[in-house]
Predicted model as a PDB file, atoms N, CA, C, CB and O in Angstrom, pLDDT in the B-factor column:
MODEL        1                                                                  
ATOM      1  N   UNK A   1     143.594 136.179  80.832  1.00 48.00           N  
ATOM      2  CA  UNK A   1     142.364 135.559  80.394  1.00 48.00           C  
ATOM      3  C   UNK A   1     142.452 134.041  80.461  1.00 48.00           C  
ATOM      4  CB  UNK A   1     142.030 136.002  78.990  1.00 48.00           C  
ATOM      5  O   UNK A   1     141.421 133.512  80.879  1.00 48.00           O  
ATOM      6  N   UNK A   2     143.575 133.118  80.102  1.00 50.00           N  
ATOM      7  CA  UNK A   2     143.506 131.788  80.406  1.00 50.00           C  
ATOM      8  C   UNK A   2     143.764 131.866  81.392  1.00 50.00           C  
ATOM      9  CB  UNK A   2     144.106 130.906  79.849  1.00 50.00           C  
ATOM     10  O   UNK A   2     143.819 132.906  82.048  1.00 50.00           O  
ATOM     11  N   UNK A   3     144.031 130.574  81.816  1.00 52.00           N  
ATOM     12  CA  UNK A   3     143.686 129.778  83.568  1.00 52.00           C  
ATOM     13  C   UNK A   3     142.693 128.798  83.241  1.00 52.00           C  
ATOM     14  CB  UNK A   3     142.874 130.936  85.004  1.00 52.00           C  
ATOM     15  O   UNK A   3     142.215 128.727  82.109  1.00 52.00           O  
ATOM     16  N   UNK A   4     142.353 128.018  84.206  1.00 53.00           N  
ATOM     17  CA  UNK A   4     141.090 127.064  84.452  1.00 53.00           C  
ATOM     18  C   UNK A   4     139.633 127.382  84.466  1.00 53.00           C  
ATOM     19  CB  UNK A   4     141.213 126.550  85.629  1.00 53.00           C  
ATOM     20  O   UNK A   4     138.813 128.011  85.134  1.00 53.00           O  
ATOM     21  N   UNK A   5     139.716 126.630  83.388  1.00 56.00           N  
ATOM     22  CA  UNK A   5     137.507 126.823  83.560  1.00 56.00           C  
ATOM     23  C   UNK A   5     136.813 126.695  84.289  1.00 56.00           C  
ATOM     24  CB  UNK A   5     136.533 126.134  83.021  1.00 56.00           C  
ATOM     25  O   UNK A   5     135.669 127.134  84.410  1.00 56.00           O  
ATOM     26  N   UNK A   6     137.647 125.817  85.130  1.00 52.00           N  
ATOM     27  CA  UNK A   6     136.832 124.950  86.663  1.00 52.00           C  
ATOM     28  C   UNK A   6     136.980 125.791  87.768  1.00 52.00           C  
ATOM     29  CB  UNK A   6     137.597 123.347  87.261  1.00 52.00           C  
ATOM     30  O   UNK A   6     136.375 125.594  88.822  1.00 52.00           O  
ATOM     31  N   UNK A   7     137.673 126.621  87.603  1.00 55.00           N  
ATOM     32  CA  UNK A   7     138.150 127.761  88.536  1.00 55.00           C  
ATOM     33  C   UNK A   7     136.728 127.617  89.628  1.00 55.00           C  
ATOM     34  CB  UNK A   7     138.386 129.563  87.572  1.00 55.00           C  
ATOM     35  O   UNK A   7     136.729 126.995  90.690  1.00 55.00           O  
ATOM     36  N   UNK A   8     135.803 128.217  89.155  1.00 58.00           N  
ATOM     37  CA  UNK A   8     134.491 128.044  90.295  1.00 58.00           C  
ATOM     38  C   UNK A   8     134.084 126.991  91.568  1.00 58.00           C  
ATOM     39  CB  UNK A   8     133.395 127.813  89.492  1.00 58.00           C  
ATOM     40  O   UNK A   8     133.858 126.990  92.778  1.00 58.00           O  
ATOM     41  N   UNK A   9     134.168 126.014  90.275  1.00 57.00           N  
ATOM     42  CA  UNK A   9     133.874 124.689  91.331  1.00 57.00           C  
ATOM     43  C   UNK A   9     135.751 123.666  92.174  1.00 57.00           C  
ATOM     44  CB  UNK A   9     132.714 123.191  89.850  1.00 57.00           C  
ATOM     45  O   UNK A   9     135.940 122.457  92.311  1.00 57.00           O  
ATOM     46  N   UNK A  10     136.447 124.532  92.429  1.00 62.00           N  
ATOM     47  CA  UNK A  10     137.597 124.398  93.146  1.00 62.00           C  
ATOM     48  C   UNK A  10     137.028 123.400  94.795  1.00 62.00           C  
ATOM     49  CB  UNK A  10     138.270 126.204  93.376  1.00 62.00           C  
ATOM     50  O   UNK A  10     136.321 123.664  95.767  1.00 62.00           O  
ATOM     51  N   UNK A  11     137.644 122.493  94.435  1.00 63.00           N  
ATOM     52  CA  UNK A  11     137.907 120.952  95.082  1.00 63.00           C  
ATOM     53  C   UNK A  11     136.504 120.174  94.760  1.00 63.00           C  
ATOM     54  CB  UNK A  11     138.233 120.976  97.004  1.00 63.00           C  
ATOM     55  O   UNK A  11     135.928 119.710  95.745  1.00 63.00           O  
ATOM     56  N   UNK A  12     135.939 120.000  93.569  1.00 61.00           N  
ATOM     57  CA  UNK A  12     134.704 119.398  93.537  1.00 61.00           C  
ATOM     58  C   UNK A  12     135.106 118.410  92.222  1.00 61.00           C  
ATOM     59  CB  UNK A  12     133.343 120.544  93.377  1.00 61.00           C  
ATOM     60  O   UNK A  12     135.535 118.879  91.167  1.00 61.00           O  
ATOM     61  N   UNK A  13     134.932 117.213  92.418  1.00 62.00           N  
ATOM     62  CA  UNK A  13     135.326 117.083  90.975  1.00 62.00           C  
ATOM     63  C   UNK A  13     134.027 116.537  90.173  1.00 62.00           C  
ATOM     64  CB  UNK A  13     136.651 116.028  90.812  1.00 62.00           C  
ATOM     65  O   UNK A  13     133.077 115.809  90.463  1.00 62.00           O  
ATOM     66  N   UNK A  14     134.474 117.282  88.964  1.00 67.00           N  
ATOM     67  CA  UNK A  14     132.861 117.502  87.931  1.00 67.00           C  
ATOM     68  C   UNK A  14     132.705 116.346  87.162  1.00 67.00           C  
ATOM     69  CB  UNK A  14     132.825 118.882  86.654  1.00 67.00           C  
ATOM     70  O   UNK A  14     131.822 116.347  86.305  1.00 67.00           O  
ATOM     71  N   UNK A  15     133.467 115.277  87.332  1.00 76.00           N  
ATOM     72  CA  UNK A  15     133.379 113.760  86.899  1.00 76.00           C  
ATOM     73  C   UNK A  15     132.625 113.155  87.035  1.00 76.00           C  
ATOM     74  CB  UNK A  15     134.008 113.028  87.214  1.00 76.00           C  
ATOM     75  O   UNK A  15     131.966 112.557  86.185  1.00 76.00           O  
ATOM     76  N   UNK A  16     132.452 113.157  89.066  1.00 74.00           N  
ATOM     77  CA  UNK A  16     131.451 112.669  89.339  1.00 74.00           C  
ATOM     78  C   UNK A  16     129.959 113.241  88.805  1.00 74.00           C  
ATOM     79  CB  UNK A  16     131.629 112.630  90.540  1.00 74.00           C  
ATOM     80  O   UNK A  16     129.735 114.166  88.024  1.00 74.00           O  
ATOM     81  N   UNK A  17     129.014 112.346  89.519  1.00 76.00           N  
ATOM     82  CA  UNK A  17     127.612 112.776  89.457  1.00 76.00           C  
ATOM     83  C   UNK A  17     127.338 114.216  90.535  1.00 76.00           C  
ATOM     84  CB  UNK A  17     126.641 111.351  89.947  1.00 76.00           C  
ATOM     85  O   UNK A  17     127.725 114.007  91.685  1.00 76.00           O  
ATOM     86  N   UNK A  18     126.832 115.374  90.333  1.00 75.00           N  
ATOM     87  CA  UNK A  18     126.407 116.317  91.108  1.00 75.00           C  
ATOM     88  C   UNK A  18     127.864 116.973  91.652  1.00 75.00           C  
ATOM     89  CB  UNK A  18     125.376 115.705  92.218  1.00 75.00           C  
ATOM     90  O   UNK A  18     128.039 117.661  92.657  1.00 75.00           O  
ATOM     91  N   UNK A  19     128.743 116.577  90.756  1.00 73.00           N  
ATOM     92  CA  UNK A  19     129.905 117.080  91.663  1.00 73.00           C  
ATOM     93  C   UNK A  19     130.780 116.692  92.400  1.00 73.00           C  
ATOM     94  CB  UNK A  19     129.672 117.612  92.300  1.00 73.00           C  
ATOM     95  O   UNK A  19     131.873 117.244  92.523  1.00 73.00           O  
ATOM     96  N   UNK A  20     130.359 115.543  93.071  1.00 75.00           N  
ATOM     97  CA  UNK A  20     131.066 114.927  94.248  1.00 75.00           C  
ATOM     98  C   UNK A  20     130.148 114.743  95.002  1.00 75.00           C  
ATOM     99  CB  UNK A  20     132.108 115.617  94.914  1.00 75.00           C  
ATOM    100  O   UNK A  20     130.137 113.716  95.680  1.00 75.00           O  
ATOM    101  N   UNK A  21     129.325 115.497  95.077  1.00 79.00           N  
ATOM    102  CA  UNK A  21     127.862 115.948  96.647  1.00 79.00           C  
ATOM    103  C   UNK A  21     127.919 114.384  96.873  1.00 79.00           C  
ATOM    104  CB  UNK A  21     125.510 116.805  96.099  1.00 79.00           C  
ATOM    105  O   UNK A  21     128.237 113.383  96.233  1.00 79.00           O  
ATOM    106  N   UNK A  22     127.474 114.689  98.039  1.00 83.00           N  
ATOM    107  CA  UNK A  22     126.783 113.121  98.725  1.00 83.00           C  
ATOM    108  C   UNK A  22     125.987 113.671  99.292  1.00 83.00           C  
ATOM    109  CB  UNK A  22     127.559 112.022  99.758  1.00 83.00           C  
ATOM    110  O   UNK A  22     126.430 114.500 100.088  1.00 83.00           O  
ATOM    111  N   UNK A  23     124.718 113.559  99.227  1.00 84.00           N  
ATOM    112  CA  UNK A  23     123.471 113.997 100.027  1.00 84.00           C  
ATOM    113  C   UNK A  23     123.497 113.226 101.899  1.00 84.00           C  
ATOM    114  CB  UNK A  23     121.912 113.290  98.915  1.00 84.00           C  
ATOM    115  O   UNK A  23     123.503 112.048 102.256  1.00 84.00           O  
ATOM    116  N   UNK A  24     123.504 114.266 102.556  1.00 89.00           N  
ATOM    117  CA  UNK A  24     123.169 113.299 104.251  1.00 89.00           C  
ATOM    118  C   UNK A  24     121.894 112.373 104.306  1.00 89.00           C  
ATOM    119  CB  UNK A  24     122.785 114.499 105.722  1.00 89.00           C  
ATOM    120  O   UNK A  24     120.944 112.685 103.588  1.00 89.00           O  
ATOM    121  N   UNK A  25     121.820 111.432 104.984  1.00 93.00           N  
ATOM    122  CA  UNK A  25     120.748 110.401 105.036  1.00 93.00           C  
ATOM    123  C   UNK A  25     119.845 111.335 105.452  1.00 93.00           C  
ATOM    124  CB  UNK A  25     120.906 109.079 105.966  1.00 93.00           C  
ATOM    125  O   UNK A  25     120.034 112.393 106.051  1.00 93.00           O  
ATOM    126  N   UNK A  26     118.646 110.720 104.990  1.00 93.00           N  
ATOM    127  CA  UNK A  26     117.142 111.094 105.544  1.00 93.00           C  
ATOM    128  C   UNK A  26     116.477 110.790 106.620  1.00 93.00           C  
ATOM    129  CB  UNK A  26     116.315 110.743 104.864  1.00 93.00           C  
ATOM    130  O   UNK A  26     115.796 109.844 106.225  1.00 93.00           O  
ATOM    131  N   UNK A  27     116.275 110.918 107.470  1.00 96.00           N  
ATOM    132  CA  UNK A  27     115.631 110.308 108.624  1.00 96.00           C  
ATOM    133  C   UNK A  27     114.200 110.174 108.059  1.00 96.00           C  
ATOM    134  CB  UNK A  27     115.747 111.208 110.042  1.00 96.00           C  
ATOM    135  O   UNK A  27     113.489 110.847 107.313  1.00 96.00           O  
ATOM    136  N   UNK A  28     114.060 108.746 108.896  1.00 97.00           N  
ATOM    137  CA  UNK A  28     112.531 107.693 108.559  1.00 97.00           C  
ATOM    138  C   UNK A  28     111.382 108.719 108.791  1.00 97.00           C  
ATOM    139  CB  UNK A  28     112.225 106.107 109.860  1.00 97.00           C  
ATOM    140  O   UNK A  28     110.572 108.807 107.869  1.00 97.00           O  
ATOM    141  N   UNK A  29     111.205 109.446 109.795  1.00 98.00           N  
ATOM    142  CA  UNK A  29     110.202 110.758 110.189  1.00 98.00           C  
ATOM    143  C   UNK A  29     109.798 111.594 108.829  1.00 98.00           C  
ATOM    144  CB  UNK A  29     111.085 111.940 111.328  1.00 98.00           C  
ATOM    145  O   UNK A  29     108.735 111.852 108.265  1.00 98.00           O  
ATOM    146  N   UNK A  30     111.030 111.853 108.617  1.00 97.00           N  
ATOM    147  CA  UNK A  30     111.068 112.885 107.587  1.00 97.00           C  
ATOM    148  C   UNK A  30     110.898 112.401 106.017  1.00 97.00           C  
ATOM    149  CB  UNK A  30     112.417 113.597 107.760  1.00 97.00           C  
ATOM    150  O   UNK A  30     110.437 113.003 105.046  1.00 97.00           O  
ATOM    151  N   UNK A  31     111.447 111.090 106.151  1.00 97.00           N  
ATOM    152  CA  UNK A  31     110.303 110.708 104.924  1.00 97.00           C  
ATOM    153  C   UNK A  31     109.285 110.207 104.823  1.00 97.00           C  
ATOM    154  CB  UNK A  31     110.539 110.102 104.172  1.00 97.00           C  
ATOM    155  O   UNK A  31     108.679 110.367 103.764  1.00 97.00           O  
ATOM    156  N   UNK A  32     108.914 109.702 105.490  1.00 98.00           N  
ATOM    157  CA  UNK A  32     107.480 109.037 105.780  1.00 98.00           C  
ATOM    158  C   UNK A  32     106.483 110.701 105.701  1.00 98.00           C  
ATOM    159  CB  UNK A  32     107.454 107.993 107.764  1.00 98.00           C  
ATOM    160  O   UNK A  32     105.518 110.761 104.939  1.00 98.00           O  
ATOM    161  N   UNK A  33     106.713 111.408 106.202  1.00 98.00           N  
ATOM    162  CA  UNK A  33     105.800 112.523 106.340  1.00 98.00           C  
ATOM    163  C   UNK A  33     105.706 113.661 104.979  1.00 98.00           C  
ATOM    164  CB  UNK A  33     106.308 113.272 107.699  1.00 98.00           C  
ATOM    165  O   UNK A  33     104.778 114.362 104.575  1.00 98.00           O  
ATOM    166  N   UNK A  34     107.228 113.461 104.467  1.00 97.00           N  
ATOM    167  CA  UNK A  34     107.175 113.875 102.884  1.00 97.00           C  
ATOM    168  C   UNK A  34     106.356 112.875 102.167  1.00 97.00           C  
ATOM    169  CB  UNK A  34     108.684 113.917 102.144  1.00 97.00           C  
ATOM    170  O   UNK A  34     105.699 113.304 101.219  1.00 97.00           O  
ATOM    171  N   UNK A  35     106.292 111.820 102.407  1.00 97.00           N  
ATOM    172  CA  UNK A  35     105.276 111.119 101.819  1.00 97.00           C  
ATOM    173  C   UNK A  35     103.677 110.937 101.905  1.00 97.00           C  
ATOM    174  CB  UNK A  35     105.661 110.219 101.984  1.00 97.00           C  
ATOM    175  O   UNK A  35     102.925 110.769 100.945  1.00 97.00           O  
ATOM    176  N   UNK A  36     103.301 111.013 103.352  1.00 98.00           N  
ATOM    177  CA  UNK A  36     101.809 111.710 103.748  1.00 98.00           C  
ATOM    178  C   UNK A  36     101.655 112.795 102.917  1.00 98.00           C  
ATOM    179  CB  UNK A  36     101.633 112.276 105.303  1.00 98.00           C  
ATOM    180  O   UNK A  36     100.627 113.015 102.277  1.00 98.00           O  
ATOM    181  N   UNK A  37     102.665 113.495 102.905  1.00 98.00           N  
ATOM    182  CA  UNK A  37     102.049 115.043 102.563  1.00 98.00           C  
ATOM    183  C   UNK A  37     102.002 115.116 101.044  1.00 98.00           C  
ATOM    184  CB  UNK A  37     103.081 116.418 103.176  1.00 98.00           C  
ATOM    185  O   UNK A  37     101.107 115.601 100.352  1.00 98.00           O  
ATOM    186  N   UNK A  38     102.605 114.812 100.839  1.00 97.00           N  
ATOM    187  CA  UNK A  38     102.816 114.462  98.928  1.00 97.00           C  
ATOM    188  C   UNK A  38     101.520 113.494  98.629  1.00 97.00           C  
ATOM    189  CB  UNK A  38     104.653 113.306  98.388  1.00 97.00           C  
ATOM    190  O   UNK A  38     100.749 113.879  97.750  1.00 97.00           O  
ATOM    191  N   UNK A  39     101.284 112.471  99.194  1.00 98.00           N  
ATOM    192  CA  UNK A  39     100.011 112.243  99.065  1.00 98.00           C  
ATOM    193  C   UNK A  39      98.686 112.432  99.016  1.00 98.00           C  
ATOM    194  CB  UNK A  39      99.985 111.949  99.335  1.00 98.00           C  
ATOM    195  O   UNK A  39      97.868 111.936  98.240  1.00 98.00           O  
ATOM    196  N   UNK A  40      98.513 113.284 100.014  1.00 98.00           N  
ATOM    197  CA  UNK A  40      97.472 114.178 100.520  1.00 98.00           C  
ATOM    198  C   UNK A  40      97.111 115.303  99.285  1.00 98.00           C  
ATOM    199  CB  UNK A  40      98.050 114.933 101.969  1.00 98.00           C  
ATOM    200  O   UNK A  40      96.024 115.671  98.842  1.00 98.00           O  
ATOM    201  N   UNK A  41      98.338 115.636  98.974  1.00 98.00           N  
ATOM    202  CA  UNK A  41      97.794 116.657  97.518  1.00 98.00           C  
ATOM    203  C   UNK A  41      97.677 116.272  96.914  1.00 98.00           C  
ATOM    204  CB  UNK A  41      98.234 117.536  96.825  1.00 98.00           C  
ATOM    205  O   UNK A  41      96.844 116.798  96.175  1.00 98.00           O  
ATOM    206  N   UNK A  42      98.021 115.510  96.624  1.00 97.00           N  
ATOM    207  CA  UNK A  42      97.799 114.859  94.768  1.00 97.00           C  
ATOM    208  C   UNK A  42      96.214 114.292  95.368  1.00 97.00           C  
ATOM    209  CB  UNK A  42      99.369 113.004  93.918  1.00 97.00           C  
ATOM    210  O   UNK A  42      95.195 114.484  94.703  1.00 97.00           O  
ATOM    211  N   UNK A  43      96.193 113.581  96.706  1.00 98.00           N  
ATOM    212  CA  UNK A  43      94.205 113.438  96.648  1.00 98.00           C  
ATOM    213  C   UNK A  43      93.467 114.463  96.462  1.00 98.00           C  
ATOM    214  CB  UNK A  43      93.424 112.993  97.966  1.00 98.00           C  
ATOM    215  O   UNK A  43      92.669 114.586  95.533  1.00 98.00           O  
ATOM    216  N   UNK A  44      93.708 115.368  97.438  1.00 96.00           N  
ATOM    217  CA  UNK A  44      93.192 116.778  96.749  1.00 96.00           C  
ATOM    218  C   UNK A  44      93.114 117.440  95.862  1.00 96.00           C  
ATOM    219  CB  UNK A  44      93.404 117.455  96.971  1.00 96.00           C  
ATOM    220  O   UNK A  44      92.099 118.064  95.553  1.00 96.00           O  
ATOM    221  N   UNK A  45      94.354 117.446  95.158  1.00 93.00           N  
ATOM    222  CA  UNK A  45      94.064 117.731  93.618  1.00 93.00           C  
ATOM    223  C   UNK A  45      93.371 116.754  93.293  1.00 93.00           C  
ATOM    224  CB  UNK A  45      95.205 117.855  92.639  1.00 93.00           C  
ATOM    225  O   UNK A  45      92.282 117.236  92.981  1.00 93.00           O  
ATOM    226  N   UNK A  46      93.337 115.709  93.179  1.00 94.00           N  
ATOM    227  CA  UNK A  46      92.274 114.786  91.773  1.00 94.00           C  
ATOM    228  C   UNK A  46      90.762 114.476  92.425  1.00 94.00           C  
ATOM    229  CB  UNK A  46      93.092 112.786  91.243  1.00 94.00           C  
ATOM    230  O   UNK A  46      89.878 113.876  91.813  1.00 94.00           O  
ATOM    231  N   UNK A  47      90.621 115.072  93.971  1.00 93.00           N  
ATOM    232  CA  UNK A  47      89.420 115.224  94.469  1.00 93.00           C  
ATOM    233  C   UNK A  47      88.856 116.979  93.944  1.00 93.00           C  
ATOM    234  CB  UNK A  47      89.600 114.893  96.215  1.00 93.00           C  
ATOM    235  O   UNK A  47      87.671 117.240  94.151  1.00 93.00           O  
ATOM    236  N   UNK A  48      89.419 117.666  93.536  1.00 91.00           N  
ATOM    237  CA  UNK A  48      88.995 118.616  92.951  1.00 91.00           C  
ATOM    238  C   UNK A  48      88.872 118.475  91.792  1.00 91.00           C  
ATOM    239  CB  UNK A  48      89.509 119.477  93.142  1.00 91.00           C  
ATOM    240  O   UNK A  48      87.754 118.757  91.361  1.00 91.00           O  
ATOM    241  N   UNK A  49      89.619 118.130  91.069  1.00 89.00           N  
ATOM    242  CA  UNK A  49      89.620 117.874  89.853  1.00 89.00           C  
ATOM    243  C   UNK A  49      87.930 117.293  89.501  1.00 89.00           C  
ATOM    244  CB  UNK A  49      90.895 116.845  89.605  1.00 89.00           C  
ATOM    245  O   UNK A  49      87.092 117.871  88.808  1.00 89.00           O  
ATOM    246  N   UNK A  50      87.810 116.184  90.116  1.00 89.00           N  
ATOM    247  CA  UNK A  50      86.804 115.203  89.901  1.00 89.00           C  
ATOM    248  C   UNK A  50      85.291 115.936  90.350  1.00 89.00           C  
ATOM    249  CB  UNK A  50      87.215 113.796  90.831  1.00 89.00           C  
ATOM    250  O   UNK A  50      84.228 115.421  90.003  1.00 89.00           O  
ATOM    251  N   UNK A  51      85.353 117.249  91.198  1.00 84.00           N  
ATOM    252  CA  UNK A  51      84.224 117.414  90.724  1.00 84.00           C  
ATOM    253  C   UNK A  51      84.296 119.024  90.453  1.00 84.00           C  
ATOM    254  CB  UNK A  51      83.126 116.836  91.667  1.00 84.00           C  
ATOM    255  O   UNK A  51      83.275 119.683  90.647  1.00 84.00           O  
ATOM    256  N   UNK A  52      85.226 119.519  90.107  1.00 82.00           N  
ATOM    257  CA  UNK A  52      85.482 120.921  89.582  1.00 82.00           C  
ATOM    258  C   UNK A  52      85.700 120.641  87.462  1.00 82.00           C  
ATOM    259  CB  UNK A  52      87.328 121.618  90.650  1.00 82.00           C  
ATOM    260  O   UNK A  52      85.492 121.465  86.572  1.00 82.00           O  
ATOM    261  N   UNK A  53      86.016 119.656  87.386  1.00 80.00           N  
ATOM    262  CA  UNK A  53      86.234 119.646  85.801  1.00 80.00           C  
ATOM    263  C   UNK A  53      85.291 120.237  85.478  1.00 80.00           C  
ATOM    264  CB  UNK A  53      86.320 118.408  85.005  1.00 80.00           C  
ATOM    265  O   UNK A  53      85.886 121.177  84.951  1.00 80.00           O  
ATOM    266  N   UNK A  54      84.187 120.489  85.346  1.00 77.00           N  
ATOM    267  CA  UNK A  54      83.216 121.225  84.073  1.00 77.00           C  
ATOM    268  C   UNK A  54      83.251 122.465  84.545  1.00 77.00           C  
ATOM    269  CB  UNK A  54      81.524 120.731  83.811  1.00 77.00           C  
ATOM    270  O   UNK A  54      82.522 123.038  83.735  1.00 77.00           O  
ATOM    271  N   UNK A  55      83.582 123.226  85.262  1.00 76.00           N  
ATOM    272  CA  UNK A  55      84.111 124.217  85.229  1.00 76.00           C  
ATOM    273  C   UNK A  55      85.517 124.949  84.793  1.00 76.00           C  
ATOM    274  CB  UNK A  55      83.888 124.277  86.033  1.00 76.00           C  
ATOM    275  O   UNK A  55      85.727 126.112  84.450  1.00 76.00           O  
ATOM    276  N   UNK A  56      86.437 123.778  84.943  1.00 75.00           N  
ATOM    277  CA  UNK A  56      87.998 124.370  84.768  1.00 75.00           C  
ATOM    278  C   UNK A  56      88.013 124.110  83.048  1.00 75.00           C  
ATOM    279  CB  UNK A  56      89.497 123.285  85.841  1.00 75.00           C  
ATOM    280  O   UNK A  56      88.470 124.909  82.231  1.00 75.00           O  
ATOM    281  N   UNK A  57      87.514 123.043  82.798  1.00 77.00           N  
ATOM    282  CA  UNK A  57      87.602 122.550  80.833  1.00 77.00           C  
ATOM    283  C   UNK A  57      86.294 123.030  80.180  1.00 77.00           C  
ATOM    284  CB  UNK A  57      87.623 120.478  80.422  1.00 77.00           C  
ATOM    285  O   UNK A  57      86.023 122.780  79.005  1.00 77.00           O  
ATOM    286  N   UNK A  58      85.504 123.727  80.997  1.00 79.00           N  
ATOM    287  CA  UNK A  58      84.189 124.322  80.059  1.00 79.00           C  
ATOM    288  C   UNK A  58      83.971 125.711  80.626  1.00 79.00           C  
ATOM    289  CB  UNK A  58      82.604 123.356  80.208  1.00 79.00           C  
ATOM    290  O   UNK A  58      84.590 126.153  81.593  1.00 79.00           O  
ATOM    291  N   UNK A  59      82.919 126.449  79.857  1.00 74.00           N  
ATOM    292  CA  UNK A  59      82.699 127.706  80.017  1.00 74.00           C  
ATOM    293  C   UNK A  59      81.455 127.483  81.030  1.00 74.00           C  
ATOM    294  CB  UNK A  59      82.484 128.527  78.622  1.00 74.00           C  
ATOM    295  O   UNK A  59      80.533 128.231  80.705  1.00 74.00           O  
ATOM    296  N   UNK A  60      81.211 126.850  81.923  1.00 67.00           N  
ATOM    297  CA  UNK A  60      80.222 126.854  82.709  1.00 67.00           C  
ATOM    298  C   UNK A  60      80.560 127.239  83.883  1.00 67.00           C  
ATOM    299  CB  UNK A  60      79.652 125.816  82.743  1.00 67.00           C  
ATOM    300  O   UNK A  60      81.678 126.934  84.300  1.00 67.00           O  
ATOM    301  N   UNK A  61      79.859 127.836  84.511  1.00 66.00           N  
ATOM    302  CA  UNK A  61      80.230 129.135  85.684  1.00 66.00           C  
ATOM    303  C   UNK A  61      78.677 128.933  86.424  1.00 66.00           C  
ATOM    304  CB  UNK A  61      80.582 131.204  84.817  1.00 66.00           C  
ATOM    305  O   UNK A  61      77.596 129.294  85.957  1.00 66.00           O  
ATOM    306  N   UNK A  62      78.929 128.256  87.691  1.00 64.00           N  
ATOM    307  CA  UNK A  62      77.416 128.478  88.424  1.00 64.00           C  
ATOM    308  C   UNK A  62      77.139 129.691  89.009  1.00 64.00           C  
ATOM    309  CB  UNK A  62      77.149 127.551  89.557  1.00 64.00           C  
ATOM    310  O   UNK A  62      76.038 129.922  89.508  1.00 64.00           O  
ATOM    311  N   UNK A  63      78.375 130.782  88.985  1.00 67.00           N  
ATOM    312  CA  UNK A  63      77.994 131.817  89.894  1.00 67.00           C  
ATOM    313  C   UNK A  63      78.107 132.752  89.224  1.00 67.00           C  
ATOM    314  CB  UNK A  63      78.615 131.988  91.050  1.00 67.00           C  
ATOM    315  O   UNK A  63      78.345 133.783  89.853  1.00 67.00           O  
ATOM    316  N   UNK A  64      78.004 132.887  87.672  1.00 67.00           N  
ATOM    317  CA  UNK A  64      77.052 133.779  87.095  1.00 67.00           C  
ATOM    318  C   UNK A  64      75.609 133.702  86.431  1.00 67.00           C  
ATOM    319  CB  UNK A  64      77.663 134.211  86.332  1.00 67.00           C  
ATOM    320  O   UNK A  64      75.288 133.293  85.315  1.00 67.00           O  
ATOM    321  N   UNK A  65      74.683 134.326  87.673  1.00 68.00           N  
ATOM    322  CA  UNK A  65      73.670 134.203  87.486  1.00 68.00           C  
ATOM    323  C   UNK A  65      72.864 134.791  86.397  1.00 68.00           C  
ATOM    324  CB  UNK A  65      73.387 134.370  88.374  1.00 68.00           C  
ATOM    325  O   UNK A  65      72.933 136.019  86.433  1.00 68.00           O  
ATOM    326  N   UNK A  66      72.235 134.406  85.584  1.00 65.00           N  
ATOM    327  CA  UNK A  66      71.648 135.059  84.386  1.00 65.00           C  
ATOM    328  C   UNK A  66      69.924 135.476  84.866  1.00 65.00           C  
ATOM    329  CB  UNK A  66      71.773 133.837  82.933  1.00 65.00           C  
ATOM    330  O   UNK A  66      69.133 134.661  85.341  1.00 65.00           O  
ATOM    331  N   UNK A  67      69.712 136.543  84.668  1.00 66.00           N  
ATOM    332  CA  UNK A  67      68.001 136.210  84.783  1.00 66.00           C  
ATOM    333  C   UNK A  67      67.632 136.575  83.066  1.00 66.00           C  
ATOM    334  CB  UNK A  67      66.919 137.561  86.212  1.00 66.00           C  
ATOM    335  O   UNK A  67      67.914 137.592  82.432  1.00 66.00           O  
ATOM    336  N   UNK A  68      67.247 135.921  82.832  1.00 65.00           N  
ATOM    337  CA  UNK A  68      66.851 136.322  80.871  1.00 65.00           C  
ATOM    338  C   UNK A  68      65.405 136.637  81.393  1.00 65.00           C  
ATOM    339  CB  UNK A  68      66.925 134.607  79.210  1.00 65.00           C  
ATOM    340  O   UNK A  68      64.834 136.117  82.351  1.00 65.00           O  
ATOM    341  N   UNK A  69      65.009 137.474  80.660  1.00 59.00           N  
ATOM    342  CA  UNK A  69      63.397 137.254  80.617  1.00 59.00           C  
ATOM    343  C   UNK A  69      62.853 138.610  81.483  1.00 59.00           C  
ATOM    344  CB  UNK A  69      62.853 135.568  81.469  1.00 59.00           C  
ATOM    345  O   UNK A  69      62.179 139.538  81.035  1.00 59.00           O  
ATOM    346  N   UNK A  70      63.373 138.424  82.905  1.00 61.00           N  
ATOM    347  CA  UNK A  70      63.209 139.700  83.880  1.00 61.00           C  
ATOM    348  C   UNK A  70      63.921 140.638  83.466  1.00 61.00           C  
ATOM    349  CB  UNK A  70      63.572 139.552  85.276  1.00 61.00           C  
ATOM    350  O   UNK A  70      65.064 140.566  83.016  1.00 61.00           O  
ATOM    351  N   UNK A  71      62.909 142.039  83.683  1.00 61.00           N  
ATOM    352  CA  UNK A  71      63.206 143.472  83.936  1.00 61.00           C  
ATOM    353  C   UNK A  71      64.131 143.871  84.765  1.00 61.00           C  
ATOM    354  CB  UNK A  71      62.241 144.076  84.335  1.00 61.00           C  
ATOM    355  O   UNK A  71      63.807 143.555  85.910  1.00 61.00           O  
ATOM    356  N   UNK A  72      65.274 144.495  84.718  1.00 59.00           N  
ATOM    357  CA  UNK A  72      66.308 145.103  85.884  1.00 59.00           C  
ATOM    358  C   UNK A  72      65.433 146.067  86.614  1.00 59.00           C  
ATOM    359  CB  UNK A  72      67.766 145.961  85.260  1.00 59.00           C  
ATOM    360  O   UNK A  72      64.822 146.662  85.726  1.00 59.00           O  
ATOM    361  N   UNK A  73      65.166 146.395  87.442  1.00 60.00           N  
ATOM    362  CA  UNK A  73      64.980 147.491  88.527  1.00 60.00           C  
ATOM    363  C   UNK A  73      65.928 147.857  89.345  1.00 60.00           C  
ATOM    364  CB  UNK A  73      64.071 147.229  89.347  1.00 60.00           C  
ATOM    365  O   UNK A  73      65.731 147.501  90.507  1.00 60.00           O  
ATOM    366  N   UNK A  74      67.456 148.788  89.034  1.00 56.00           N  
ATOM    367  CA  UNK A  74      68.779 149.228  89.466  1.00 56.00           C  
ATOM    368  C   UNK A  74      68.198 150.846  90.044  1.00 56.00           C  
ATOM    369  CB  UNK A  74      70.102 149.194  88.004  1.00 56.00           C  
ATOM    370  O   UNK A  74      68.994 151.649  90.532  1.00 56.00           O  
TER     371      UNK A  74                                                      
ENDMDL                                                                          
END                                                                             
C-alpha cells in the first residue's frame, strides 16, 4: 500500500504550473480566427438578446394566439 502518491504523474513535476506542460505556439491564422469567431457570437448573442428579451425574461409569447371572445368551430 505505500509507495509514491505521484506514482500517476511519473516524469512531470507537480511544482511547476500545469505540471511542467508547455503549451506549442499558436499560429497567427489560428488565432486571429478564434478571435473572429468568438466575436461573432457574443454579437449574436447580444443581437438576440436585444430583441428577444421580452420574451426570454417575460411570459409573453407572440405565437400563442388567443382568440377571446370567438366561438371554436373544431
Amino acid at each position: 500500500m505505500g509507495g509514491d502518491h505521484h506514482a500517476p504523474y511519473k516524469g512531470l513535476d507537480v511544482k511547476l504550473p500545469y505540471g511542467g506542460f508547455h503549451p506549442p505556439p499558436v499560429n497567427r491564422v489560428h488565432k486571429n480566427a478564434a478571435l473572429f469567431i468568438g466575436t461573432t457570437m457574443w454579437f449574436w448573442v447580444f443581437w438576440r438578446l436585444k430583441h428577444d428579451w421580452r420574451h426570454l425574461f417575460t411570459s409573453h409569447r407572440p405565437y400563442e394566439i388567443t382568440h377571446e371572445g370567438e366561438d371554436e368551430h373544431h
